[in-house]
C-alpha positions in Angstrom: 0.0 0.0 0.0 2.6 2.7 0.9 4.5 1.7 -2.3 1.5 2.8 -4.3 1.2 5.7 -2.3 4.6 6.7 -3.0 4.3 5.8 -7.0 1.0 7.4 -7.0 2.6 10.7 -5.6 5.4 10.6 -8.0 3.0 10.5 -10.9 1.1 13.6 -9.4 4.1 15.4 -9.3 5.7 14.6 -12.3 2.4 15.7 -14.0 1.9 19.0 -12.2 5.7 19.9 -13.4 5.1 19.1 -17.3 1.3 20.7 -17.0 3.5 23.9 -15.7 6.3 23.7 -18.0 3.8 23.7 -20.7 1.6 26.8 -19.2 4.8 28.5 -19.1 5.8 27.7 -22.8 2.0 29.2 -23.4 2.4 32.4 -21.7 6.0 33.5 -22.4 6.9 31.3 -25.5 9.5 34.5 -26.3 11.3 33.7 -23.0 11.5 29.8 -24.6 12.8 30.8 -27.6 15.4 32.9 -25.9 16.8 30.5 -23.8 16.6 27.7 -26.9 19.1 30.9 -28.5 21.0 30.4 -26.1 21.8 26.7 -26.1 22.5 26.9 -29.5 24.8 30.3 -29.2 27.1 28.3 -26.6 27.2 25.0 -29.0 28.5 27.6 -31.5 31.0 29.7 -29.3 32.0 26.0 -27.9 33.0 25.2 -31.1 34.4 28.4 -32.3 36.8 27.9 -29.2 38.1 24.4 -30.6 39.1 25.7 -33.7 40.3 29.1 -32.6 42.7 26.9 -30.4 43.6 24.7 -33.6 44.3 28.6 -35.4 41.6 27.8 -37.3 40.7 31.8 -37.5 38.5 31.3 -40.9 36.4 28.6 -39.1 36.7 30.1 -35.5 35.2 33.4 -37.0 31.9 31.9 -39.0 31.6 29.9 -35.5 31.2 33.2 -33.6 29.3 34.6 -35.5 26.6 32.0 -35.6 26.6 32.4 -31.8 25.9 36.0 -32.6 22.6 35.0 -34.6 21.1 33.2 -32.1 22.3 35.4 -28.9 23.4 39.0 -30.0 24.6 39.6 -26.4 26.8 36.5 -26.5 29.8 38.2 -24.4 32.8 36.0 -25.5 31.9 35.7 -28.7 32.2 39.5 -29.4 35.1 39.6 -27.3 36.6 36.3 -29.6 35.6 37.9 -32.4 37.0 41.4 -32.0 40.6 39.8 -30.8 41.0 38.2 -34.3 39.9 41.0 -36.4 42.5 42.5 -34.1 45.0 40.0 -35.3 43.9 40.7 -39.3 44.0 44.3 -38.5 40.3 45.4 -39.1 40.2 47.6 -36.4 37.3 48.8 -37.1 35.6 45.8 -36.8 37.4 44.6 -33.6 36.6 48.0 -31.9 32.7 47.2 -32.6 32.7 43.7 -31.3 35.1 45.0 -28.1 32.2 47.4 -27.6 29.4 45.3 -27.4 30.9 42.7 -25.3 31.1 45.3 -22.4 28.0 47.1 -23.2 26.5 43.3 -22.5 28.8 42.3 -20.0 30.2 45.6 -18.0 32.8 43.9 -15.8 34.6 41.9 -18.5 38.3 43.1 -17.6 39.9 41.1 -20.2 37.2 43.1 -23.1 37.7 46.5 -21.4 41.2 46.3 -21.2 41.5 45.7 -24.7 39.1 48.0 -25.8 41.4 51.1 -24.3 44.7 49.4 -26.0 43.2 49.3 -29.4 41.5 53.3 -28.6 45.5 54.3 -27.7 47.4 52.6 -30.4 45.2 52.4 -32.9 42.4 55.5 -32.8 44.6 57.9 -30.7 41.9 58.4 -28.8 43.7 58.8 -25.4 41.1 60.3 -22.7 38.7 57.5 -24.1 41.1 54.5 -23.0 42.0 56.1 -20.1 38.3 55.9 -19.2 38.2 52.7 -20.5 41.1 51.5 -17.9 39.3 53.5 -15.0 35.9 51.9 -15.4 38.0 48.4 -16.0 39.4 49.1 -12.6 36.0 50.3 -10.8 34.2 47.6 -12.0 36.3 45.0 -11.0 34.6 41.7 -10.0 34.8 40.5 -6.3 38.4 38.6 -5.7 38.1 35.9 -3.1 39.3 32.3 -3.1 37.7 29.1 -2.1 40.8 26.7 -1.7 40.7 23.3 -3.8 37.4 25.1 -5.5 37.5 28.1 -6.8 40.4 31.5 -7.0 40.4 34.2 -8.8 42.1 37.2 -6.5 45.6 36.8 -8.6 43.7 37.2 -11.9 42.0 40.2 -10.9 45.2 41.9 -9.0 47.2 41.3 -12.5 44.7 42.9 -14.7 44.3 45.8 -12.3 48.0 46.2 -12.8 47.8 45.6 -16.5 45.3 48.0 -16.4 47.1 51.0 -14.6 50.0 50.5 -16.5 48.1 50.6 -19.5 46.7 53.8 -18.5 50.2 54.9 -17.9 51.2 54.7 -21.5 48.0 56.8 -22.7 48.9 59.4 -20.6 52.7 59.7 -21.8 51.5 59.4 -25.6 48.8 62.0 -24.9 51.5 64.2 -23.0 53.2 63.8 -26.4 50.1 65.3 -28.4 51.1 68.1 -30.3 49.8 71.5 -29.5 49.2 70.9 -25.6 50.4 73.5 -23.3 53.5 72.7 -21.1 50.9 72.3 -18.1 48.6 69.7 -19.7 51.9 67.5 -20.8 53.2 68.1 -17.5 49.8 67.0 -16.3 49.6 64.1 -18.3 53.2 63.0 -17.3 52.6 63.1 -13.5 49.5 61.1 -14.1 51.6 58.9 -15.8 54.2 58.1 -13.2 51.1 57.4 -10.6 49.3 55.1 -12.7 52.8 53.2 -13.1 53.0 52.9 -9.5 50.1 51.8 -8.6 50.9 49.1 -11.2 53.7 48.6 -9.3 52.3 48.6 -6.0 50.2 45.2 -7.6 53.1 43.5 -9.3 56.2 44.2 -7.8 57.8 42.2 -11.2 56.3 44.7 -14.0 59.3 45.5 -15.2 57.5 47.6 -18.6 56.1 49.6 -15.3 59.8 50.4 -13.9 61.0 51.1 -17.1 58.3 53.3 -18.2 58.3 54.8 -15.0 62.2 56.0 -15.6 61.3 57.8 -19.1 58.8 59.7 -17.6 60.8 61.2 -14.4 63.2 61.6 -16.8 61.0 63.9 -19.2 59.3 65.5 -15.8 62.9 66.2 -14.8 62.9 64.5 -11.9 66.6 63.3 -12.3 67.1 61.6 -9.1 64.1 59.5 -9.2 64.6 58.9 -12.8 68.0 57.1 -11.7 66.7 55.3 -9.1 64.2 54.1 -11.3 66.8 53.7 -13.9 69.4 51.7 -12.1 66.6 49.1 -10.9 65.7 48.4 -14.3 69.3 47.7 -15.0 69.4 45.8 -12.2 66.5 43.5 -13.4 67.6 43.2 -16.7 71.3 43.9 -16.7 71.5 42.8 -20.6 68.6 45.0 -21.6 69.6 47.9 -24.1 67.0 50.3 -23.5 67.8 50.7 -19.9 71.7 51.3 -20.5 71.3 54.0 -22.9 68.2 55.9 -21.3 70.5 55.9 -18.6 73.5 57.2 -20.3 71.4 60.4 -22.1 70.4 61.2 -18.3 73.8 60.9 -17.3 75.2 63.7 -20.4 72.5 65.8 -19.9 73.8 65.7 -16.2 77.1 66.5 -17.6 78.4 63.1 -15.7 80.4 62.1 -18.9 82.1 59.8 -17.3 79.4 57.6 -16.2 77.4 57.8 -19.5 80.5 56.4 -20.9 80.4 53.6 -19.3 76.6 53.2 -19.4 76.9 53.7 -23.6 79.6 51.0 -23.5 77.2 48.6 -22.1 74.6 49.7 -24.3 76.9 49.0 -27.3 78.1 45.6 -26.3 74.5 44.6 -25.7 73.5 45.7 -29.1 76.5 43.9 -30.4 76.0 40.5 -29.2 72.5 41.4 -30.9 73.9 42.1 -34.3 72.3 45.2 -35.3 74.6 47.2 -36.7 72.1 50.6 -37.4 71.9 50.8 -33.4 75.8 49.8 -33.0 76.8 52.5 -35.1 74.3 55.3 -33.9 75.4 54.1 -30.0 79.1 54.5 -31.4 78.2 58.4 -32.5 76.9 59.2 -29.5 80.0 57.3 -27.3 82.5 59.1 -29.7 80.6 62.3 -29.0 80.5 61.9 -25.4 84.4 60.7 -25.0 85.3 64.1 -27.2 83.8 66.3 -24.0 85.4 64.5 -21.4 88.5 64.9 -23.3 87.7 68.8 -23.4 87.4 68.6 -19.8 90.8 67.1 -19.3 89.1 64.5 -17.7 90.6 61.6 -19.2 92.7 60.4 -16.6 89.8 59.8 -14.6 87.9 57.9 -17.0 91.4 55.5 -17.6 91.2 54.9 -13.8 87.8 53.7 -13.8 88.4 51.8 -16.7 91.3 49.9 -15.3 89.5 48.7 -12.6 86.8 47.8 -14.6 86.6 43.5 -13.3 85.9 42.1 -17.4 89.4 44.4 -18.6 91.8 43.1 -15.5 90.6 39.3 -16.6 92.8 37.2 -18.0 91.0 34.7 -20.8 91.0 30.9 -21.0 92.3 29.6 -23.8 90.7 26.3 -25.2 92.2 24.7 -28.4 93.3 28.1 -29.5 89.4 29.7 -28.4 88.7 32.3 -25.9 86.0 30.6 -23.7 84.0 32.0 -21.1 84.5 30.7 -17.8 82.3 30.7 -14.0 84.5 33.8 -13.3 84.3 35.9 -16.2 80.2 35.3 -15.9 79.8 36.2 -12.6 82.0 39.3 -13.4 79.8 40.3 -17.0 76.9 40.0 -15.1 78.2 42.2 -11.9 79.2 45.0 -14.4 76.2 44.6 -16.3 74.5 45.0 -12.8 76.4 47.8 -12.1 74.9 51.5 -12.1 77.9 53.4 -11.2 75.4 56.8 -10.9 73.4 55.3 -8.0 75.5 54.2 -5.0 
């Protein structure tokens, strides 16, 4: 009897459910129809993804766009979409489809992010992006972490850095806009150097912040900080070219010749090794053109002193069948000069 009971009841209920699934289908069949859409819209963008990993872009793109058919507001597919026409250079297009997947999904970091690169670089549209990084920022979703489950805190902390340094760059191109007045580009360059740090303040390892950071104390004219800055990124990246010579233009304009020769003969050896003589030969200009003032300033003694104690011109070279070879010594010693920013003590 109570087995009956119990089948009886299931029958009940199993008919109330399909009697109200259908009064549903009756009275909003738009709402069933949507969510139909949008079964099929995330077969399409499933299968968009597949061959967009494969580099499929041809077949990834007609994928994404039947999503868009069915569901219009289909966030990652607009987002999918606009990064390839990114990647064929229709920016045109890409800037439409970045649009609508943060008009239909507002906190999409990734989308917004992207949108205010391709306004900088590509539309010159600087006080746009910048808004763009801002409301990337403000919108933020919630960071937390639910061990063994779910995390997301260290995604959201890197694109907040991505974005501030992001916004740092607009504001240095748009300080480089022709036709502002010295107080806007001075403006623009000390918003700059905050929206660096606060990148920096997230990622202690953004080393594009640092560097970018140096250039504009440099072009504020805030020489001390613009070594300090300077000398860390040479620090970081002891074999990094950029660094070396930004560093030695500082130095000149300092009127420390001495130190901006060493700094330029870094700079040279690095471009060098790299084998591109069109830098090598402009670095050599500028070295020769430095070394002739120091010469005026009969300060060449000095410089030989320096040089002499200078660890990778005291070392004697191994020999190996006739070959100069590097050895533990002489690498530890390279990478110590390298290292080395003689203007910051």
């Amino acid at each position: 009897m109570l087995k009956f009971i119990r089948s009886t009841a299931m029958k009940i209920i199993i008919v109330i459910f399909v009697a109200l699934a259908v009064a549903f289908c009756f009275k909003f069949p738009h709402k069933v129809v949507t969510a139909k859409n949008m079964v099929y819209s995330y077969y399409h963008v499933y299968k968009g993804d597949k061959l967009y990993r494969k580099k499929d872009l041809i077949g990834a793109i007609n994928e994404y766009r039947r999503a868009l058919e069915y569901y219009p507001k289909h966030a990652n597919a607009n987002y999918n979409l606009a990064n390839i026409f990114a990647v064929y250079e229709d920016y045109i297009s890409a800037l439409d489809y970045y649009q609508n997947a943060v008009k239909y999904r507002p906190k999409f970091m990734n989308a917004r992010i992207a949108l205010g690169i391709l306004l900088a670089e590509r539309f010159y549209e600087y006080d746009r992006a910048i808004r763009e990084y801002d409301t990337a920022i403000e919108k933020a979703p919630f960071s937390f972490n639910i061990p063994l489950i779910y995390r997301n805190k260290g995604y959201i902390h890197y694109n907040k850095a991505v974005a501030y340094y992001n916004k740092g760059l607009a504001y240095k191109w748009r300080s480089l806009v022709y036709g502002l007045e010295p107080e806007e580009v001075r403006e623009s360059l000390k918003n700059a150097v905050k929206a660096y740090k606060d990148a920096i303040k997230i990622e202690d390892d953004m080393y594009d912040a640092y560097f970018n950071l140096a250039v504009s104390l440099h072009l504020l004219g805030d020489v001390d900080e613009a070594k300090k800055m300077y000398c860390k990124c040479i620090n970081r990246r002891p074999f990094d070219y950029d660094a070396h010579y930004n560093m030695a233009i500082l130095l000149r304009e300092q009127k420390q010749f001495l130190d901006a020769i060493l700094e330029l003969e870094k700079a040279a050896l690095i471009v060098d090794a790299e084998g591109d003589g069109y830098k090598s030969r402009y670095i050599y200009d500028v070295l020769n053109e430095t070394s002739a003032k120091v010469y005026a300033q009969d300060d060449y003694a000095i410089l030989k002193e320096k040089l002499d104690k200078d660890p990778l011109r005291s070392y004697e070279p191994t020999f190996v069948k006739g070959k100069i070879v590097a050895s533990e010594e002489l690498d530890k010693a390279m990478l110590k000069n390298m290292r080395t920013c003689g203007a910051c003590k």
